[in-house]
N, C-alpha and C positions, 0 to 999 in steps of 0.2 A: 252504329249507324244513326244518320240522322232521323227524327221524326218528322221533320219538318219541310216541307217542299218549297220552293220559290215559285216555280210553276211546272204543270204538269210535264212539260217535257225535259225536264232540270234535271242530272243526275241527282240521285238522291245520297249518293254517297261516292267518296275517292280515297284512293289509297296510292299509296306513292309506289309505282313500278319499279321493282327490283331485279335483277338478272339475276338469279340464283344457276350458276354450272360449274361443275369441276373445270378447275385450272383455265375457264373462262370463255372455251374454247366453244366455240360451236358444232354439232356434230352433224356430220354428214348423212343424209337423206339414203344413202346407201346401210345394208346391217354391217355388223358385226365383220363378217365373212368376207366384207367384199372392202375392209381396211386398208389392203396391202396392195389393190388395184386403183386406191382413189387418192392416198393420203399420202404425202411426204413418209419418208423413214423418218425424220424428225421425230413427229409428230404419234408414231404407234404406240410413245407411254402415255396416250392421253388417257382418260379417265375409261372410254369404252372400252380399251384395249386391254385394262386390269378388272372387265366383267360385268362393268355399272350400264345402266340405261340410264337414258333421262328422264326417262319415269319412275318416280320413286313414291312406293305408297307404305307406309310406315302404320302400324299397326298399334293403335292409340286406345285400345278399348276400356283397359281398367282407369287411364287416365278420368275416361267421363264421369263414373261413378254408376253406373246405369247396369244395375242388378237384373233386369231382364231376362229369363229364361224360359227357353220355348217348349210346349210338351207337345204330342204327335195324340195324347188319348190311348194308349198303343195298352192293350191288355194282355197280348200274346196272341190273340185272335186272326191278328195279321188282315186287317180288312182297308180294303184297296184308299177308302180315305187317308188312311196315316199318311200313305206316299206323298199324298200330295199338299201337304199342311209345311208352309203357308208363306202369304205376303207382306210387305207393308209399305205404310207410305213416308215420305217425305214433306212437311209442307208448315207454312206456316200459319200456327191456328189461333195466333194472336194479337197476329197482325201490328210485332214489332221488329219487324225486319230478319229475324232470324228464324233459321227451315229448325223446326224440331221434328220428333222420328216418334211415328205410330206403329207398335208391332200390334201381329197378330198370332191370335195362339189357339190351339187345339183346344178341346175340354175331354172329361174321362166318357170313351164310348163302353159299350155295352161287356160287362167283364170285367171291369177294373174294380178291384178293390174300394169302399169310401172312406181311405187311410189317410187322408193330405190332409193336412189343415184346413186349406184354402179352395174355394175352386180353380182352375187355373182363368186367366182374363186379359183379354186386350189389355195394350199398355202404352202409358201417353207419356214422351218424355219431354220435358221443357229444354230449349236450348240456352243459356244463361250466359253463352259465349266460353272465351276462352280453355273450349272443351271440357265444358263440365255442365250438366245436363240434370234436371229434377223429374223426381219422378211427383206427377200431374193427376195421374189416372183418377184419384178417387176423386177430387174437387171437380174432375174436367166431366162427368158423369159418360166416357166411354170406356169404363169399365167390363169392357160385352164380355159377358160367359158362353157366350155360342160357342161351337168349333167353328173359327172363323177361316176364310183361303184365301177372298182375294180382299181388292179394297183401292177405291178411286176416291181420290177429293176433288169437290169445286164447288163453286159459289151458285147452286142451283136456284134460288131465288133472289139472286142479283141485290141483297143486299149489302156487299163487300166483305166480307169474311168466308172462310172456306167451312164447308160441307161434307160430310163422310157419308160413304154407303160403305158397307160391308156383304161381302158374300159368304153366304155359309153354308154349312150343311145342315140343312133344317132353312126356316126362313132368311129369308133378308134382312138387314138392318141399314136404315136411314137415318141419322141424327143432324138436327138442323145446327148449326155454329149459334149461339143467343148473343154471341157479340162482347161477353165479358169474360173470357174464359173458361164456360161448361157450353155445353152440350143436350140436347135434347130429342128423345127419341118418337121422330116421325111417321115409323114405319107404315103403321095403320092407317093414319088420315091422308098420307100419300097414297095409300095404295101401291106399293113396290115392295112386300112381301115375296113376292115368285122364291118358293124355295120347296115344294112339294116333292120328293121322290127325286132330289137334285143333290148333289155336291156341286158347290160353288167353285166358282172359275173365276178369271178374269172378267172385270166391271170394267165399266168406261162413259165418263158422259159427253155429250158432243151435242150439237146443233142440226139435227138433222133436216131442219126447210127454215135456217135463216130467221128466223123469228123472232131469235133475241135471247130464248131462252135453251136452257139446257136441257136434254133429253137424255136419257139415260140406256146402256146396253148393256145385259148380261150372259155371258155364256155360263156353260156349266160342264159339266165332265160326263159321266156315265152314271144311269140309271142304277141307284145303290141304295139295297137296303139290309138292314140285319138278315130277313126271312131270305132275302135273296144271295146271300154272302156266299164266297166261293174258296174252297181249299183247295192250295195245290204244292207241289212237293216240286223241288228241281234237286237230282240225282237224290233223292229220298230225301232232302232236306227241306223242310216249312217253307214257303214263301209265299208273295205278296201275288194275288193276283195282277191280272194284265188288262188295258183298257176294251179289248177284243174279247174279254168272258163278260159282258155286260154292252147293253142297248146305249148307244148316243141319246143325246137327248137334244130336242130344238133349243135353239136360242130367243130370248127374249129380249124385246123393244119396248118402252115408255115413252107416251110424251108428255112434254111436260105441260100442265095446262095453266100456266101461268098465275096460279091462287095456291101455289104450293101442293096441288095435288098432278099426280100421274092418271095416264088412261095407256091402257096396255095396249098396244098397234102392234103386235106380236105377231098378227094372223096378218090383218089388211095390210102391212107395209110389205110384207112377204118375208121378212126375216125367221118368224117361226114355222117357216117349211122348209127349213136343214137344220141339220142335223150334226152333230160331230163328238167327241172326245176334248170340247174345247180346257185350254191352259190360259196361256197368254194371248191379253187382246191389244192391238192398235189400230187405232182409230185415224186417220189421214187424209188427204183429198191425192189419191191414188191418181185419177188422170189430168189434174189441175187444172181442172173448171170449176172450180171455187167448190165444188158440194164435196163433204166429210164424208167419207166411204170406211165400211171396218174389214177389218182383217182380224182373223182366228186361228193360233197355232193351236191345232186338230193333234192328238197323239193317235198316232196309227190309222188314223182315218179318215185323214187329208187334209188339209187346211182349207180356210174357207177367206171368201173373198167378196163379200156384198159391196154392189156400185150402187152409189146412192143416184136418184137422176134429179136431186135438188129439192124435190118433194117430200121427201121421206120414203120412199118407195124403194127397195133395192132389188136386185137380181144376182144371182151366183157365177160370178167369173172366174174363177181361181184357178181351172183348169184353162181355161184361153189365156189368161193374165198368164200364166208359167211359173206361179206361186203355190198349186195344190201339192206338188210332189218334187220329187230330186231330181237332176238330169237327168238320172237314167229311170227316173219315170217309179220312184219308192214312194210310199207314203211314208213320212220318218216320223217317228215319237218327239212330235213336237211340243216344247214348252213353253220357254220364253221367245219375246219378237220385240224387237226395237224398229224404230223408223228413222233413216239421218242419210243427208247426202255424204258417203262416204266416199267419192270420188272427187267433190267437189263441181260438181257438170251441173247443178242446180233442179236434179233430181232425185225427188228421195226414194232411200235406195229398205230393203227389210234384209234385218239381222236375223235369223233363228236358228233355236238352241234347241239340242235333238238329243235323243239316247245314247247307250254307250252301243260303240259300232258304227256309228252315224257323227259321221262330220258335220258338226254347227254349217249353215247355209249361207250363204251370200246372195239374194236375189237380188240385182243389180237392176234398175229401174232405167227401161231401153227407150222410154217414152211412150207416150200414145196407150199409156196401161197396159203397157208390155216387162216382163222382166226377164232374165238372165240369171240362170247358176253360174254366177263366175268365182265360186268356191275353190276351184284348181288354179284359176290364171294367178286369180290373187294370192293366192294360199290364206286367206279365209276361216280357212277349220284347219291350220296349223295344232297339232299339241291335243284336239278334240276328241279325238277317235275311242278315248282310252274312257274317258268318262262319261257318267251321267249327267248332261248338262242343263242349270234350269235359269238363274238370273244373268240379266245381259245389259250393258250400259256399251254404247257407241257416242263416247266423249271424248275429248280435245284436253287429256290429260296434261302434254307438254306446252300448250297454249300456243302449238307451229303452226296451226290452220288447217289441219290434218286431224281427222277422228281416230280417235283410237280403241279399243274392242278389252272390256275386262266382264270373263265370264264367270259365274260358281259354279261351282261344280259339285258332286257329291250324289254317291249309289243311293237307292230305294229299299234295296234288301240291305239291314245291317249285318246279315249271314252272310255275305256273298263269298267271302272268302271260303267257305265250306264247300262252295261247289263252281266258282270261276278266279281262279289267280288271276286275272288280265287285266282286274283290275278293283278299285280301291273304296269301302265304304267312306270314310272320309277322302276327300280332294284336296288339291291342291288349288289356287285359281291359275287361270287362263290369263293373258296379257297378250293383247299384240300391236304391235307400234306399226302407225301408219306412216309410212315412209315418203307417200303422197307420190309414189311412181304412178305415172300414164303412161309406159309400158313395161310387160312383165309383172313380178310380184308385186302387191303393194305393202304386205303384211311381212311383217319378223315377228316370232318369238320373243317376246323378253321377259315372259315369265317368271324364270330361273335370277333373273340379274335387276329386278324389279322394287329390292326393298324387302322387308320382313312381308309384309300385309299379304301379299300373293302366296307367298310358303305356305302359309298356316293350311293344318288338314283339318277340312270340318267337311259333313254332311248338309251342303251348303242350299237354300231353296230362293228363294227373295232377296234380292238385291236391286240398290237404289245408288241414285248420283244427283248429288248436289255440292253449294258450297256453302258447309257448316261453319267455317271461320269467317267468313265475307270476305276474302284475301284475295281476290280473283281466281283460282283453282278450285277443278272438282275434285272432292273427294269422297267416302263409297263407306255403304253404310250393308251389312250384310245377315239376311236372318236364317241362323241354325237351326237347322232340326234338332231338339231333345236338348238344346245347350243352349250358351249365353251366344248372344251375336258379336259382328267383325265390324269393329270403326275402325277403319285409313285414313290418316291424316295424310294430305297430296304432299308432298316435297319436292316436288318434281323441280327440274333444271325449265324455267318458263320461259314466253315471250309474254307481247301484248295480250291484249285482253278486252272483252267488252260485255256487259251480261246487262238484259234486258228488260221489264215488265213492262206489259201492255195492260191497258186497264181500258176496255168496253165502254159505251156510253150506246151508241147504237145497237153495238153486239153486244154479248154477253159481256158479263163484269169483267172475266178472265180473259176475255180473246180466245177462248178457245178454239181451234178451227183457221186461227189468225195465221198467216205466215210472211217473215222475214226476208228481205236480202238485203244484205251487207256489201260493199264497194269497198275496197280498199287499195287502191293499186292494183299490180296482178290480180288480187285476192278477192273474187267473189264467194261470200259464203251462206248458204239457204236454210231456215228452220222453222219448224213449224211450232204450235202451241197446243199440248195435246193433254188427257187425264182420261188414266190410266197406260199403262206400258208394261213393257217389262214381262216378269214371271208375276203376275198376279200382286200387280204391285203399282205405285205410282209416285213420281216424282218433278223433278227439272220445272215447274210453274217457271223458272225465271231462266229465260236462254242464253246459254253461252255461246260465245266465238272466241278461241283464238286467233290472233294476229300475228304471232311469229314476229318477227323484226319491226314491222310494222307497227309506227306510233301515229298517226293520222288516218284520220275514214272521211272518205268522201262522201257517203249519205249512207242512210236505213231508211228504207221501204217498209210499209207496213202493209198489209193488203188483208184489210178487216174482212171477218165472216158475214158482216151487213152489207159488204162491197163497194163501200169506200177506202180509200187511200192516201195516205200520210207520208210523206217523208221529211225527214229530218238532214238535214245538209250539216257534215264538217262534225260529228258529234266530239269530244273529247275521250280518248283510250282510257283504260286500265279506268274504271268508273260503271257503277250500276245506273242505268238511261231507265227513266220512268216514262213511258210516252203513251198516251192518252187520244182516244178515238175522235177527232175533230172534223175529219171527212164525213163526206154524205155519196151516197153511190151515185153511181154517173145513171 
């Protein structure tokens, strides 16, 4: 990639578009099933018809070199933290064009032997290109020994480099980016410790009153501690407790005050008077009136829905929103949440990832900060039901303009087969190709016909999506419980392409809070700029589109969190567009 810009709104880099598909052909928006009602007889040895998708994720990991393996702290004790260990992020923290990969890892809890060599420790890998990755960690000084879960980047003091928080169990951790490759840990003089009597959750920083700067949100899980640990047996056999033998705990808000330090608004903003089981956070502008609202997938105790009214102030809508529970009115073992217009209607729609028994959700965004379970119409939680589901990416794998849905999956209990065959401590992943129907299903399976990468059975928790080659496709980065993690390299059969960075001047450095739309012909496509997502995790800083057939765009919109507005006319496809905040609000 180049380092060098012409000017702010210059791609900063191009790649020469190439049509990668079997025998050439393009395939039908229709699945598999429905070949013999659309396609010529000619035409049925094409490539789908011998089992293939067009989505193909290849499963690249020893390739990188990236030794990484994840521990849970796990002594036999079985204590509810293990389950839910851990996230990570995607991002670039060196600000030479290329996403490298932060894990996080457990440390030995209460019972464990002191037999390791090592303690176990965050881990920072360098992206070097051509898939193959260094390991960073000790030079980069995020070496953390916490038991860490979640973890959001951003450039909180807008000085252009990104920023880590970590959530843990025990305190927080805040390391400021110094700008030459380490790191340094600001916990203290920020003031964003919050870790008392908490297992950590998903983190998120967002813009909560416009200011410029970045503010920071923490959920957390269930009030846990050693004295208070719980044992419970399923058909006489050991197992993990459940988020329901233990207290919710509030959530916590910072803001940011501008001199690098936080002041906790936890109480006065209203967000620390609920309560939940929180996992996964996304943070969004829920009725698109410019203010950043968050969203909380709750396990077992409802999801939560704070509307911000621009001030920083929020209020709990979750239940009127039609995002707290399932159609028929469940609270599910919610994890992970994504946010992405998966219809294309220029509203964003939330993805969540639920227990096993529980179909993944589709809440379908009706406007007016209304949503819909349209989980059945679409088939949605095709292939779901069977697993424990935690990381979730809602990407435009095939580059047809179409989002498409890849989950991890993977049990909590590593006994489970002692006492439920239905289903599986390692998983398989989830896949499902969006067909881009506006009526009827929109979703197929193609799980099964997707590529090595999808097969693999891991015990799978955090999962991320980016493009680690620069090649225009995303590809998926995934973190194991108790083992090494899952790199997929995309292959997929592509079209056009266009992937984005917005860089603040009025708003924050990131544009966080920022959102997109794209013109292309038929093709209008909407995204936002968010940090943190996912299962306890974060990614995507640089937004993708694809374009499908489609090789010219007729403009990009930018509609900054300070509320001004940029657009760019006629950009060039298949090319990373750097465009920069030059608007002033009306």
């Amino acid at each position: 990639m180049t380092k060098s810009e012409k000017s702010p709104n210059d791609e900063i880099r191009s790649s020469i578009f190439e049509l990668r598909h079997p025998l050439g052909i393009r395939h039908s928006a229709f699945g598999i099933h429905h070949w013999i009602l659309v396609v010529p007889c000619a035409l049925i040895i094409s490539h789908w018809s011998l089992g293939a998708s067009p989505i193909q994720l290849r499963d690249v990991t020893r390739e990188t070199g990236i030794t990484f393996v994840h521990t849970d702290g796990s002594s036999g004790q079985r204590y509810i933290v293990e389950t839910v260990a851990s996230g990570l992020a995607l991002f670039d923290y060196d600000n030479d064009g290329d996403v490298d990969i932060y894990f996080l890892n457990g440390a030995p809890l209460r019972g464990v032997l002191a037999t390791r060599p090592a303690a176990p420790r965050n881990s920072l890998w360098r992206n070097d290109g051509n898939w193959k990755f260094t390991d960073v960690t000790d030079r980069s000084g995020l070496a953390d020994t916490n038991y860490s879960l979640g973890v959001a980047t951003a450039d909180y003091d807008n000085d252009g480099d990104q920023d880590v928080y970590i959530s843990n169990f025990g305190p927080n951790k805040l390391y400021r980016n110094n700008g030459d490759g380490t790191f340094t840990d600001v916990t203290r003089a920020a003031g964003v410790a919050d870790g008392d009597r908490k297992i950590g959750a998903g983190v998120a920083f967002l813009d909560i009153d416009h200011d410029g700067d970045l503010d920071l949100f923490a959920a957390h899980y269930v009030d846990f501690t050693y004295e208070n640990h719980r044992t419970v047996r399923f058909n006489g056999h050991p197992a993990y407790a459940g988020p329901l033998d233990y207290r919710p705990t509030p959530f916590s808000l910072f803001r940011n005050n501008g001199n690098g330090t936080f002041a906790d608004i936890s109480a006065e903003s209203g967000v620390g008077k609920h309560k939940g089981a929180g996992m996964g956070v996304m943070c969004f502008d829920v009725e698109s009136d410019g203010d950043t609202d968050i969203f909380v997938a709750n396990d077992k105790t409802g999801n939560s829905l704070l509307l911000n009214d621009g001030k920083g102030n929020f209020k709990e809508n979750a239940g009127l929103a039609g995002v707290a529970y399932d159609v028929a009115g469940r609270a599910q073992g919610s994890m992970g949440v994504e946010c992405a217009d998966i219809d294309n209607d220029g509203l964003l729609d939330l993805f969540v990832t639920t227990y096993q028994q529980e179909l993944a959700t589709l809440f379908r965004n009706a406007g007016k900060g209304l949503f819909d379970d349209a989980t059945a119409q679409t088939r949605a939680g095709e292939r779901t039901l069977r697993y424990v589901k935690w990381g979730v990416g809602v990407v435009d794998f095939d580059n047809d303009g179409h989002r498409d849905v890849l989950i991890a999956s993977g049990h909590l209990h590593d006994n489970v087969h002692l006492f439920d065959n239905t289903t599986l401590y390692e998983c398989p992943g989830v896949v499902l190709r969006n067909t881009g129907a506006k009526s009827g299903p929109m979703f197929i399976n193609v799980s099964d016909k997707s590529g090595d990468g999808p097969l693999l059975k891991r015990s799978a928790r955090g999962a991320t999506f980016d493009d680690l080659d620069n090649d225009g496709d995303i590809d998926v980065v995934i973190l194991n419980s108790r083992r090494e993690p899952t790199i997929l390299r995309n292959e997929s059969a592509r079209g056009n392409w266009l992937q984005v960075r917005l860089v603040g001047t009025r708003s924050n450095s990131d544009a966080i809070g920022a959102r997109i739309r794209l013109f292309a012909g038929d093709l209008t496509l909407v995204d936002e700029v968010h940090s943190g997502r996912g299962y306890q995790s974060d990614y995507g800083r640089r937004l993708h589109f694809g374009l499908g057939t489609r090789d010219k765009i007729d403009r990009v919109e930018v509609q900054w969190p300070a509320g001004g507005k940029d657009v760019i006319a006629h950009p060039p496809a298949n090319r990373l567009l750097t465009i920069t905040e030059t608007s002033t609000p009306d």
